[in-house]
C-alpha positions in Angstrom: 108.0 116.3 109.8 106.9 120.0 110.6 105.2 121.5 113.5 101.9 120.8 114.7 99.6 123.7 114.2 96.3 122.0 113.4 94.5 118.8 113.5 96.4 117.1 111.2 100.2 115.5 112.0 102.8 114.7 109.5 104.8 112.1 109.6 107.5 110.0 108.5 107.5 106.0 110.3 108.9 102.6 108.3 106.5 101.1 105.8 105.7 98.1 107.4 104.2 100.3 110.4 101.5 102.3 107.8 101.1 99.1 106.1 100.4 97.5 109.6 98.3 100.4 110.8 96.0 100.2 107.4 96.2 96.5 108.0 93.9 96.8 110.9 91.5 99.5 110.2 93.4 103.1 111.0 93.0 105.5 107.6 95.5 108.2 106.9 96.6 110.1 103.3 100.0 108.8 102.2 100.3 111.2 99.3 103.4 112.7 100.7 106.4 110.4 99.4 107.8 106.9 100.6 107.8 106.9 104.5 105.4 109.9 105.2 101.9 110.3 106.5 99.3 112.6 106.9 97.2 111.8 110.1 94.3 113.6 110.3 92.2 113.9 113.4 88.7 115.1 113.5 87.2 117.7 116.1 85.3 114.6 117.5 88.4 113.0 118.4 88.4 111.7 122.1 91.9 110.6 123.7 90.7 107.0 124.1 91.4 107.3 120.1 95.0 109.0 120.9 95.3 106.3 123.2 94.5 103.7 120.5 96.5 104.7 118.0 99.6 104.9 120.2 98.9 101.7 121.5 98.7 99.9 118.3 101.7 101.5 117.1 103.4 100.0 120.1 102.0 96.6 119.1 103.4 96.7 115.9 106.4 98.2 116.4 107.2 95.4 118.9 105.8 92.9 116.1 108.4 93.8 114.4 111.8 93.5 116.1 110.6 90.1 117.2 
């Protein structure tokens, strides 16, 4: 939704994919209106946990056109 500049990401995905991603652990502010997301990312973050995130996004987005 805007450029990334800093460790945090906004974005906007379908509903059922942040309710999915909350569903199974991942925590993220969704203060921003219907559809958006904050994703925050701490200076510890390894990309193992980049890799993690993407990969359960993949999972549920394929959940979901089945």
């Amino acid at each position: 939704m805007v450029p990334v500049e800093a460790n945090a990401v906004f974005v906007r995905m379908a509903e059922p994919l942040l309710n999915g991603l909350q569903g199974i652990g991942w925590h993220f502010y969704r203060f921003i209106g219907a559809g958006g997301a904050r994703l925050m990312c701490s200076w510890a973050t390894e990309h193992a946990d980049i890799d993690a995130l993407t990969n359960d996004l993949q999972r549920l987005t394929a959940q979901s056109a089945s």
